[in-house]
LOBA-549962 format. One line per field, with one value per residue (C-alpha): residue number from 1; residue in one letter; x, y, z. Coordinates in steps of 0.05 Angstrom, whole numbers. Layout:
BEGIN
i	c(NUM	...)
aa	c(a	...)
c1	c(X	...)
c2	c(Y	...)
c3	c(Z	...)
//
This chain:
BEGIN
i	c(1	2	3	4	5	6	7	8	9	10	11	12	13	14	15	16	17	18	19	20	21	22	23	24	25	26	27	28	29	30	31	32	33	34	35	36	37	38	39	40	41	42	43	44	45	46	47	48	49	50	51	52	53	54	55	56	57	58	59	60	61	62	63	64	65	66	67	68	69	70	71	72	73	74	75	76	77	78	79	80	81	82	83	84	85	86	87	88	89	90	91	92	93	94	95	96	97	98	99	100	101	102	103	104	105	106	107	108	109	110	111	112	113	114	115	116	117	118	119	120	121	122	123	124	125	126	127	128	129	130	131	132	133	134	135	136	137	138	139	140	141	142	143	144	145	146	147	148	149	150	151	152	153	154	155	156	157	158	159	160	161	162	163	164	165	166	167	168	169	170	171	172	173	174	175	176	177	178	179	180	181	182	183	184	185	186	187	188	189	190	191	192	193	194	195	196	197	198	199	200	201	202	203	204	205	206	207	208	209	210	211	212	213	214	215	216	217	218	219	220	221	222	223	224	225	226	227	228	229	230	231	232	233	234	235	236	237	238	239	240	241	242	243	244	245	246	247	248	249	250	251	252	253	254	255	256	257	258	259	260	261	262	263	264	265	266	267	268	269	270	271	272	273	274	275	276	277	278	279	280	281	282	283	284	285	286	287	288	289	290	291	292	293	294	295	296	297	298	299	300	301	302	303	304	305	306	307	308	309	310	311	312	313	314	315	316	317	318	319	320	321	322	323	324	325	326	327	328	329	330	331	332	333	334	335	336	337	338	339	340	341	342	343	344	345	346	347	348	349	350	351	352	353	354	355	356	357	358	359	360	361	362	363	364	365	366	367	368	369	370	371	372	373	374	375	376	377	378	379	380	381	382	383	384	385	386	387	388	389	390	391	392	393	394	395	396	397	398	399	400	401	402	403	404	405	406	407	408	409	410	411	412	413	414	415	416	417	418	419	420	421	422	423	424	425	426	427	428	429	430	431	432	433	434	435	436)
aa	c(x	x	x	x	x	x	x	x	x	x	x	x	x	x	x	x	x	x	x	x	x	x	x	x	x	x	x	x	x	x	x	x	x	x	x	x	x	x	x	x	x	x	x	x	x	x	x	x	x	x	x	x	x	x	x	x	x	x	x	x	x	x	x	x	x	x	x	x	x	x	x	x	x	x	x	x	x	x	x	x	x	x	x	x	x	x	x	x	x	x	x	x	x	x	x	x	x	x	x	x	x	x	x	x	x	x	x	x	x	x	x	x	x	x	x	x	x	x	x	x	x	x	x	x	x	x	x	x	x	x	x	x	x	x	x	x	x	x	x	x	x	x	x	x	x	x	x	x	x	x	x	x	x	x	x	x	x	x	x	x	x	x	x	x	x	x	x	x	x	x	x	x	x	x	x	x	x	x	x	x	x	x	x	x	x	x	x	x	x	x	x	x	x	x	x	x	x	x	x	x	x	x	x	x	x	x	x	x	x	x	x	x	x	x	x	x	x	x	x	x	x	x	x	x	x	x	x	x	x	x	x	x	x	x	x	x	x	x	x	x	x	x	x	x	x	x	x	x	x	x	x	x	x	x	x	x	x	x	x	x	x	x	x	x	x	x	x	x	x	x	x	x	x	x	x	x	x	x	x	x	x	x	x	x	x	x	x	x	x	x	x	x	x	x	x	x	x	x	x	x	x	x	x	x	x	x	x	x	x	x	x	x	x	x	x	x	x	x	x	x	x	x	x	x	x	x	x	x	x	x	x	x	x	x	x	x	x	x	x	x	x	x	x	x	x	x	x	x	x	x	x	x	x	x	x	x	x	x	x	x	x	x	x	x	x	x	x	x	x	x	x	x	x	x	x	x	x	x	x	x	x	x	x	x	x	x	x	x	x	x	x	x	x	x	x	x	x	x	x	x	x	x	x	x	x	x	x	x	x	x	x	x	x	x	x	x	x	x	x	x	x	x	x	x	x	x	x	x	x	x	x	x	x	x	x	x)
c1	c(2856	2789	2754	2826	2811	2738	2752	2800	2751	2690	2740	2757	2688	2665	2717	2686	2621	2643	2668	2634	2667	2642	2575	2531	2527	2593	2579	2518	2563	2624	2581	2555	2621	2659	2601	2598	2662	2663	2618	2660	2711	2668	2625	2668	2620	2567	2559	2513	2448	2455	2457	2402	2360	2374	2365	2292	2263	2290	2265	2189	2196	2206	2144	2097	2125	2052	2018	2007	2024	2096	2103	2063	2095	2166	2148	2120	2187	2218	2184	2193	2263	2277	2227	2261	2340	2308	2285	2355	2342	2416	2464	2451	2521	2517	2457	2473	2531	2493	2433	2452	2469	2409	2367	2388	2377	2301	2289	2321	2277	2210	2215	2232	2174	2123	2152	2129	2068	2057	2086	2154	2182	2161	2193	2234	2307	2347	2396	2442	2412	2383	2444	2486	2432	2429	2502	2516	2581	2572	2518	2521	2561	2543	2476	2449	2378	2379	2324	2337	2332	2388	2430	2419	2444	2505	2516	2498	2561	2583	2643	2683	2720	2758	2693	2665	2734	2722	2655	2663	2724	2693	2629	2689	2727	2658	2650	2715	2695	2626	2650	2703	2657	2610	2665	2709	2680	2601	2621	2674	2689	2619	2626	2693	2641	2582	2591	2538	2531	2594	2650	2670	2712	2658	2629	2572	2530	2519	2509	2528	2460	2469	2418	2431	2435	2425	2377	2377	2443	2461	2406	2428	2509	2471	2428	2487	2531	2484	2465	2537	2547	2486	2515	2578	2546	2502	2566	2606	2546	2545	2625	2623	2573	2590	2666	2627	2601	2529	2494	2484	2444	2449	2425	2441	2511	2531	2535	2532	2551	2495	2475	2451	2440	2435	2423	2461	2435	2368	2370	2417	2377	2303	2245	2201	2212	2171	2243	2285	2253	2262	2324	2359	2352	2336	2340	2297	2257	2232	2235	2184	2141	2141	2133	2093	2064	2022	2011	1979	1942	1871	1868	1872	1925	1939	1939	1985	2035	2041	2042	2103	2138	2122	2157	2216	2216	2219	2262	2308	2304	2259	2285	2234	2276	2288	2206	2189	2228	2203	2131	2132	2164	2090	2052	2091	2101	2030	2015	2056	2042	1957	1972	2017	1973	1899	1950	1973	1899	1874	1926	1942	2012	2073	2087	2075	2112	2150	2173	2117	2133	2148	2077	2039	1976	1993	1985	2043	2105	2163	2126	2165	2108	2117	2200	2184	2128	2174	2229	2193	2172	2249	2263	2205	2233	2299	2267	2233	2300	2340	2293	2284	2356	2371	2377	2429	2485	2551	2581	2543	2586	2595	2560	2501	2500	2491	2442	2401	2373	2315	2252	2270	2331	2279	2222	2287	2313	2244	2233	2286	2249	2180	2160	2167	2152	2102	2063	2081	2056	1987	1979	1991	1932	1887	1894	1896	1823	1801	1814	1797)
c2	c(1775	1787	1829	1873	1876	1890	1949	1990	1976	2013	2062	2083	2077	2126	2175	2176	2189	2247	2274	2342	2321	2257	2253	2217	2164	2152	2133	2093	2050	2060	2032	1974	1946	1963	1913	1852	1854	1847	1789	1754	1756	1732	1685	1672	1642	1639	1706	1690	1670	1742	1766	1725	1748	1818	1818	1779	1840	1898	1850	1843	1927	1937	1886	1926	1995	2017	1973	2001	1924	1932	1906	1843	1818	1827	1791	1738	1726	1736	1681	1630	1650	1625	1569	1543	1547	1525	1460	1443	1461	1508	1461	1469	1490	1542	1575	1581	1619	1668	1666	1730	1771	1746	1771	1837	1844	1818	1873	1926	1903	1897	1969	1997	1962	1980	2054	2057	2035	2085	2143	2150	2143	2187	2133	2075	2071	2075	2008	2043	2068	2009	1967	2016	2013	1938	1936	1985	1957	1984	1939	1885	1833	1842	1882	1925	1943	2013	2050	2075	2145	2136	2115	2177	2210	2167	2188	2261	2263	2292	2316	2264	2273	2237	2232	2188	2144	2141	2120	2072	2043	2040	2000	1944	1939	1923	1877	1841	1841	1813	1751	1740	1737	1692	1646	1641	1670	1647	1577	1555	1610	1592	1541	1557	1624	1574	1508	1459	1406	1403	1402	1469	1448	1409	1436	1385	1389	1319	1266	1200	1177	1236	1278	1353	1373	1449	1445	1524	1547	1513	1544	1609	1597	1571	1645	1680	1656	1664	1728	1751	1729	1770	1829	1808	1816	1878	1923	1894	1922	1977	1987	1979	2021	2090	2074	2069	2130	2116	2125	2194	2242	2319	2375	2445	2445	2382	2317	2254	2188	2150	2082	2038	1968	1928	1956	1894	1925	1932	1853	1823	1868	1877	1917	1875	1825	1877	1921	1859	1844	1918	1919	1854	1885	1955	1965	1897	1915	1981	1944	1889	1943	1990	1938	1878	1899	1957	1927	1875	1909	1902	1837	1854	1865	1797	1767	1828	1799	1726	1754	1798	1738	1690	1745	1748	1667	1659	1709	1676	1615	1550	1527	1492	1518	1594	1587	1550	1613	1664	1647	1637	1706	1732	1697	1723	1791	1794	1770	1819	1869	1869	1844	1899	1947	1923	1929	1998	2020	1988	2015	2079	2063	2069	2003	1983	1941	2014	2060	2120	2195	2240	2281	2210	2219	2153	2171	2119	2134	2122	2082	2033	1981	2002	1996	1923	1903	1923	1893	1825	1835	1846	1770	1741	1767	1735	1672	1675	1696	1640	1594	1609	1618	1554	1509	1550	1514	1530	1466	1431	1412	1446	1398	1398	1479	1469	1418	1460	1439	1384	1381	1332	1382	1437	1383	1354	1424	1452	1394	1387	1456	1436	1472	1522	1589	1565	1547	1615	1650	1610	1624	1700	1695	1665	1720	1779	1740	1745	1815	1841)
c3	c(2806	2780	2832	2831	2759	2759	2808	2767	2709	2748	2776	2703	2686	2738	2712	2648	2675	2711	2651	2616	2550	2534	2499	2536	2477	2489	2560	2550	2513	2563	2610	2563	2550	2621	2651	2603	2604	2673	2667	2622	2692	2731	2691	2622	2558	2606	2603	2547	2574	2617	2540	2513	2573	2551	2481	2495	2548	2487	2437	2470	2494	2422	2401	2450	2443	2426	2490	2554	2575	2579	2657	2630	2575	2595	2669	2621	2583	2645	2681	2624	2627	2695	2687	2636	2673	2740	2702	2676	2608	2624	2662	2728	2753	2703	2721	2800	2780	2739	2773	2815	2757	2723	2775	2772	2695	2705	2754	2714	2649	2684	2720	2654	2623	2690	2692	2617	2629	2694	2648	2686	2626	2563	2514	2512	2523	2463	2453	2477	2535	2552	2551	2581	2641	2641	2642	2681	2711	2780	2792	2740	2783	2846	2839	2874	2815	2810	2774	2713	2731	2781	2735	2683	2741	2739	2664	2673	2727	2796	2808	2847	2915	2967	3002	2938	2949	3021	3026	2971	2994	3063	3042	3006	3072	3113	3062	3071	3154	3140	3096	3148	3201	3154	3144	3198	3268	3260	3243	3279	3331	3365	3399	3433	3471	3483	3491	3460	3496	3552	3491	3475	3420	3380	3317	3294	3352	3352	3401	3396	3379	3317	3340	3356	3439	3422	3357	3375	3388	3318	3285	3313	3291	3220	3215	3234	3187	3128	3154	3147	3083	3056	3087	3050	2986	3007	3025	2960	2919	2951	2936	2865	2853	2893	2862	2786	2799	2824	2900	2914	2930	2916	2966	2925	2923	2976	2948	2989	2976	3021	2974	3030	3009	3076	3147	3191	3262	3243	3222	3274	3327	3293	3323	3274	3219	3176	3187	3180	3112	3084	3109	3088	3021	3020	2938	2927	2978	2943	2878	2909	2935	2877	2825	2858	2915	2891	2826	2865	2917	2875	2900	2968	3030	3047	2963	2950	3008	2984	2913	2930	2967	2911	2854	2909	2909	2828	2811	2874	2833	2845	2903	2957	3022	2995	2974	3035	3081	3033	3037	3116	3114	3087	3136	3189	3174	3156	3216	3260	3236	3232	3310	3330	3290	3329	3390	3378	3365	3436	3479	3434	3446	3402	3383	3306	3268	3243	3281	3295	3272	3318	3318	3323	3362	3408	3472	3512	3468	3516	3576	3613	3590	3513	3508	3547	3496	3439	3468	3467	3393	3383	3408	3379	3316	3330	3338	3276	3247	3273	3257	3181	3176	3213	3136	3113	3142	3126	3136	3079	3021	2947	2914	2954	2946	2868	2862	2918	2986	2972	3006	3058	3091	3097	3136	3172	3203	3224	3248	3301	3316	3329	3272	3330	3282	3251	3315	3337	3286	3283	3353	3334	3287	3328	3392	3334	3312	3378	3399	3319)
//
């Protein structure tokens, strides 16, 4: 079993980490090797365009050593690098499998090229270094990006404990519950608690005219499901890397073990979509803002949003429903939150899109009327939530998944909604306009 495999690999790993005797060249290239080789399990020969993508970020860092244009160039090669998989020049089949991986080695490459620039970092990585970050094999499979500081930590070593097994090993088995509820309860367990349309036992949802009765209870079962199986991925990530050694923090002489990756409560019961958003993906998140957004914040609040969500999109891959949800994710958190923010000025009341710190000077913190009106942000943000999540349905075949959702499922789905969202959230605008 490969994952079986993989995990006694990062397990051994971590143990040389934690090791005062090994020099840490020796663990740069511990950590090199331990993670291609684990993408060799996972992805065999095609493992090589993760390589190629590699060697090209070192190879421009190395071009540029002596430009303070590092971010730049390498999101150049970076973007011609997907541009040119996402438009079949690599088999298609091929690239969807690596494309996760992939992802995680462009972020890695372009901090280290942006934290050059910013002075972060006094000088570039040795090989070595480098490739021992990139391949860190903690977080080479699955992900999480870490920043390259975090993982010096990794190779400067903690002392391990049963509390580093448990925590690890707890994040795996919440990861095993999450898929399970992705693939067996959210799809198929549904309709047996809320019957569609007088047949308890029917999955499709369809009448005999083959149009949905509940459009919105299957878009909910659909969100659910793919919520789950993001979750799924989130805790696995955040597995294998507390068992390689990496996730924690160090308060004098405690050490914790706290790598959070995904926050499922705060998604499946949101007090904003600006929360659901940072906390879908909490490292990618902080990569986006760290890296994008405030790179792109000369151009203005709103420019800097759909700049962020458009570097989210591409390095996702070029796919018109993951750019079509993306994008209306801007709008809409964009949206909330200058609405809840002109909202919170006018009735000095605690009810941004974040929660307020404790010495805010709002003056209604814990009215009745202030829990209510964040309470009905909370469902408008699950309506948002089911409806962008409401094309990623489960029940759609394998070959489909490769050669991506096309334009036409994306029009089809919101439009058994009403393009209900989107109506929503241009209403927003307008009332925000008229009380600016």
């Amino acid at each position: 079993d490969v994952f079986s495999l993989l995990l006694v690999i990062t397990f051994l790993s971590a143990s040389c980490f934690a090791s005062s005797g090994v020099v840490s060249t020796v663990k740069h290239v511990v950590s090199a090797l331990a993670g291609m080789f684990g993408l060799f399990l996972f992805f065999e020969q095609h493992m090589q365009w993760i390589l190629l993508l590699t060697a090209l970020c070192y190879f421009i860092l190395l071009l540029c050593r002596n430009s303070s244009s590092h971010g730049l160039f390498v999101s150049g090669v970076v973007l011609i690098y997907i541009l040119t998989g996402e438009l079949h020049l690599i088999d298609t089949v091929t690239w969807h499998k690596i494309r996760g991986s992939q992802m995680v080695v462009a972020m890695k490459a372009i901090s280290v090229a942006f934290d050059l620039d910013r002075g972060a970092l006094s000088s570039l990585p040795s090989p070595t270094e480098f490739l021992g970050y990139i391949f860190f094999v903690g977080t080479a499979v699955f992900g999480p990006w870490i920043s390259f500081s975090s993982y010096k930590n990794v190779i400067e070593g903690t002392k391990l404990s049963w509390l580093w097994l448990h925590t690890s090993s707890g994040s795996l088995v919440k990861s095993q519950i999450c898929l399970l509820i992705s693939t067996c309860i959210a799809p198929y367990l549904f309709p047996w608690f809320i019957p569609i349309h007088g047949n308890s036992v029917t999955k499709n949802c369809e009448n005999k005219k083959g149009k949905n009765d509940a459009p919105w209870l299957h878009a909910y079962e659909n969100a659910v499901s793919f919520h789950f199986s993001n979750y799924f991925v989130g805790h696995l990530s955040e597995g294998t890397s507390m068992l390689a050694g990496g996730g924690f923090t160090e308060d004098k002489d405690n050490t914790r073990w706290d790598m959070k990756v995904v926050k499922p409560l705060s998604v499946e019961i949101p007090r904003s979509m600006v929360m659901v958003v940072t906390c879908w993906n909490i490292p990618m998140s902080r990569w986006l803002k760290t890296y994008v957004f405030k790179n792109a914040m000369k151009l203005g609040t709103f420019p800097a949003i759909l700049v962020t969500y458009t570097a989210s999109a591409l390095l996702h891959g070029l796919s018109f429903h993951l750019g079509a949800v993306l994008l209306s994710l801007g709008f809409i958190t964009y949206v909330e939150h200058v609405l809840r923010k002109r909202l919170a000025s006018i009735f000095s009341a605690c009810i941004l899109s974040r929660p307020c710190a404790s010495d805010c000077t709002h003056q209604h913190k814990k009215d009745y009327w202030v829990i209510l009106l964040n309470l009905v942000f909370s469902l408008l943000a699950i309506f948002h939530l089911t409806y962008l999540g409401s094309m990623f349905d489960p029940g759609v075949d394998e070959q489909e998944v490769e050669e991506d959702f096309t334009a036409i499922h994306t029009i089809q789905r919101w439009s058994e909604l009403n393009w209900a969202s989107h109506w929503v959230v241009f209403a927003s605008w307008v009332f925000y306009c008229l009380i600016k």
